[in-house]
C-alpha positions, 0 to 999 in steps of 0.5 A: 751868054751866062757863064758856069761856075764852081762855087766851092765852100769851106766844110764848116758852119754848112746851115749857114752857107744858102743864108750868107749866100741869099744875102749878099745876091740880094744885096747885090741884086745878081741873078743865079741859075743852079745847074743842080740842086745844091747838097748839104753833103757837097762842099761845092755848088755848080751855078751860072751867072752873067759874069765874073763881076757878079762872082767878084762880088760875092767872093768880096764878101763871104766867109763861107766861100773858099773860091770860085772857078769858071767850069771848063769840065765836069766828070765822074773820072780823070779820064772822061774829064780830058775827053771833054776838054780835047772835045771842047777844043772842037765844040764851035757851039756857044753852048755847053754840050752833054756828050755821047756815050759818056763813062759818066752819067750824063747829066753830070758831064758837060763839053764848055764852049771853046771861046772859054779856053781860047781866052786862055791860049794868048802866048803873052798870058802866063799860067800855072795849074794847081792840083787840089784834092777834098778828103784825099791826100796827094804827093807832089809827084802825083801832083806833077803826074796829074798836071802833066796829063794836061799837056794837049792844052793849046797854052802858049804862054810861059809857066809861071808859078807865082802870080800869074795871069791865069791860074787853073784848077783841077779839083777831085772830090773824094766826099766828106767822111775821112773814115771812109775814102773810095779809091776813085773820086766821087767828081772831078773838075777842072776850070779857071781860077776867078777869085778867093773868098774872104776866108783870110778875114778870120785869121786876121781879125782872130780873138787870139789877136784881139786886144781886147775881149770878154767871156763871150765875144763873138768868133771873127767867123761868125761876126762876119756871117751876121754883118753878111746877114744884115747886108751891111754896105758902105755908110750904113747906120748900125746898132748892137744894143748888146753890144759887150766887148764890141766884136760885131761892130768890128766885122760891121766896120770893116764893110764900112759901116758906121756903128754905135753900140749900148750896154748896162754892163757900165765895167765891160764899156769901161774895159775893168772886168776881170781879163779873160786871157790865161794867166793876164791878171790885169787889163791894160790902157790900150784894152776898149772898144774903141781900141779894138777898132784902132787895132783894125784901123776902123776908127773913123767909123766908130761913132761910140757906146753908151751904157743904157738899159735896152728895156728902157730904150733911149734913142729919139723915135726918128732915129732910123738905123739900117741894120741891128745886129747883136748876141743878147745875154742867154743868163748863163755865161753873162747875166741878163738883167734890166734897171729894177727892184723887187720890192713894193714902193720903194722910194729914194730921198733926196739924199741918197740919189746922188750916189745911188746906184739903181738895183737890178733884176732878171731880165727874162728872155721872152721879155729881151726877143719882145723888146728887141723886134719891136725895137726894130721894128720901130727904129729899122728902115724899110727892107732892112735887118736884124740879125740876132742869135736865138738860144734854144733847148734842141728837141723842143726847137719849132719854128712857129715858136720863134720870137715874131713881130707883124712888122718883120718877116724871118727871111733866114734861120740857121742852126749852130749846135753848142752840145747835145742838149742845146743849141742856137739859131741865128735869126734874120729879119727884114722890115716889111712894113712902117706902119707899127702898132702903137699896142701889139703883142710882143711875142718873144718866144716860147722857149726859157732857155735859162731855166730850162738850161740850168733844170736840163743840162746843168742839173745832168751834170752836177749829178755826174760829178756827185756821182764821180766823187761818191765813186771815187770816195768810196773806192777801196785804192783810193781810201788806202792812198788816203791811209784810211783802210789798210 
């Protein structure tokens, strides 16, 4: 008999929640079964799955995921919710009930088997039962109020506060506007407490901790969504050809990966750029990559980073990686340039090589998307990912736009809105196909975030602050203050 879970989700980063959960039942091949539709405007999922094994793995993965509960009951008030638990005690079916002349609608409340609560009752089990409330605050004392109320459970083991053998859970759902909170909550359940997702991850792995940083190293959060994303499973090959202060590496080595970065920027693998930390004048020995895997404990994992420039690729083309997962440079925070001179026949002589150092040119985002799928494409075992941020100017956002390659197929696509302009999409793709085409056309995209950031976004407020400083000169206080007029 499946069994019904409440799968409840922390209120943030919500586009990406279906894509982080898709993949980690795909890599864990577990089957679901959705009991309703999952909302958007919900924080929660109501689902069934074989058993707490497949729960346990999946909470041993997301960040996404707060916990997950096995549902006992589920009703629209308190009230009908304690008439299903004493009609549970009296439910001999192995199946979940609607029942009768319910004060809620009808498709929203259940009676659980009566197996499930008796697994509970054994008088060697200790429990406690923990009151949570979504948008709505509650005293202790209404608290204890509510946990009292569960008084008629045939529990026969002793109260225990920390670490006991069973944990339940009350939850009331109040919706997710603070503005605007009803007196009665929206849902209400009740179940036992399975497991916690990975939420600890992001304070522990948090960039205020880090030693070593750069302007855009990638939030602890969202690193590990992109190794979910990628599948990244113990002694997987991985490769982030962007790889800058080397963040995604740290969230892929701690699922026990092994990984290899590049870049061209030779100052940030060396650890000698300006320090990005307030009031931090210069960095210190302990400050690399390497050293931030330490900090971690993830050493044995990390094989090493090269400085190279990705559209000259140097990998040997046996070389097969089973994931990709990087943030390329947008051009705007970091530049985004390839080994190059814009002038015609221009030859070094002998002389000059030893201490040459090669010149520079924009590297245009069209041209990095192309490279990167068919690097991809070519160098990605079958079935497996790349996972990829994609920049993009919002109103003009479609998704036959997207960069594409007949070898990978888009299989999750997820939006983080960075201001009211822009925006950027994390792209997944999963290799479909081996046989690469010696010429294809390497469709990058349609978008020039860069130039289109800096004519759009950029230009809007410079022309603010001109117009905030002509304002302010000719302010009539403001010239007084200076002791121009009188």
């Amino acid at each position: 008999m499946w069994r019904r879970y409440l799968l409840w989700f922390a209120q943030e980063h919500v586009d990406f929640r279906h894509a982080e959960m898709q993949s980690i039942l795909s890599m864990y091949n577990i089957p679901i079964k959705f009991i309703e539709k999952p909302c958007i405007q919900k924080p929660y999922w109501i689902v069934e799955f074989p058993s707490d094994e497949c729960v346990k793995k999946i909470t041993s993965r997301s960040v996404l995921l707060k916990n997950c509960i096995e549902l006992w009951s589920r009703a629209k008030t308190d009230r009908q919710l304690h008439i299903n638990l004493k009609k549970a005690w009296e439910n001999t079916s192995s199946k979940w009930i609607i029942p009768e002349n319910s004060d809620s609608v009808a498709s929203d409340t259940h009676i659980c088997p009566k197996d499930l609560i008796q697994t509970c009752c054994d008088s060697g089990l200790s429990f406690k039962i923990v009151v949570e409330t979504f948008c709505k605050h509650f005293t202790m004392k209404e608290k204890v109020e509510k946990i009292e109320n569960f008084s008629y459970l045939p529990l026969e083991g002793p109260v225990k506060l920390k670490n006991p053998d069973v944990t339940l859970l009350y939850v009331e759902f109040y919706g997710v506007d603070p503005n605007n909170v009803p007196e009665q909550p929206h849902d209400v359940f009740f179940g036992k407490w399975v497991a916690d997702g990975q939420r600890d991850l992001i304070q522990q792995y948090s960039l205020k901790k880090r030693q070593f940083i750069g302007n855009t190293s990638m939030d602890a959060q969202l690193a590990f969504i992109m190794a979910n994303q990628a599948q990244v499973r113990a002694a997987d090959l991985l490769l982030d050809p962007f790889v800058g202060s080397g963040s995604l590496l740290v969230a892929a080595a701690h699922f026990g990966g092994y990984v290899w970065g590049s870049d061209i920027d030779f100052m940030m693998l060396h650890a000698r750029t300006r320090p990005t930390r307030v009031g931090q004048k210069v960095r210190t020995k302990e400050e690399s990559i390497r050293g931030n895997m330490r900090q971690y404990g993830s050493q044995a994992r990390y094989l090493d980073v090269v400085v190279s420039d990705f559209s000259r690729p140097l990998w040997r083309d046996s070389l097969l990686f089973d994931a990709i997962i990087t943030d390329p440079p947008y051009g705007v925070r970091e530049p985004a340039e390839k080994i190059g001179i814009e002038r015609e026949n221009y030859t070094l002589s002998e002389d000059q090589l030893p201490n040459h150092i090669p010149a520079k040119v924009e590297y245009g985002l069209p041209h990095i998307y192309g490279d990167l799928l068919h690097f991809a494409a070519r160098h990605l075992r079958r079935g497996r990912r790349l996972v990829c941020w994609y920049p993009l100017v919002r109103e003009e956002y479609k998704e036959e736009d997207l960069p594409s390659h007949p070898c990978l197929r888009l299989v999750a696509n997820s939006e983080q809105v960075l201001s009211k302009l822009t925006a950027r999409r994390l792209l997944t793709y999963e290799k479909i196909d081996d046989d690469v085409p010696a010429s294809v056309d390497r469709n990058g995209g349609a978008h020039n975030f860069r130039e289109k950031y800096f004519s759009v976004g950029e230009v809007s407020r410079r022309e603010r602050k001109e117009k905030q400083a002509l304002e302010l000169a000719t302010n009539p206080y403001w010239r007084a203050a200076r002791g121009d007029v009188t």
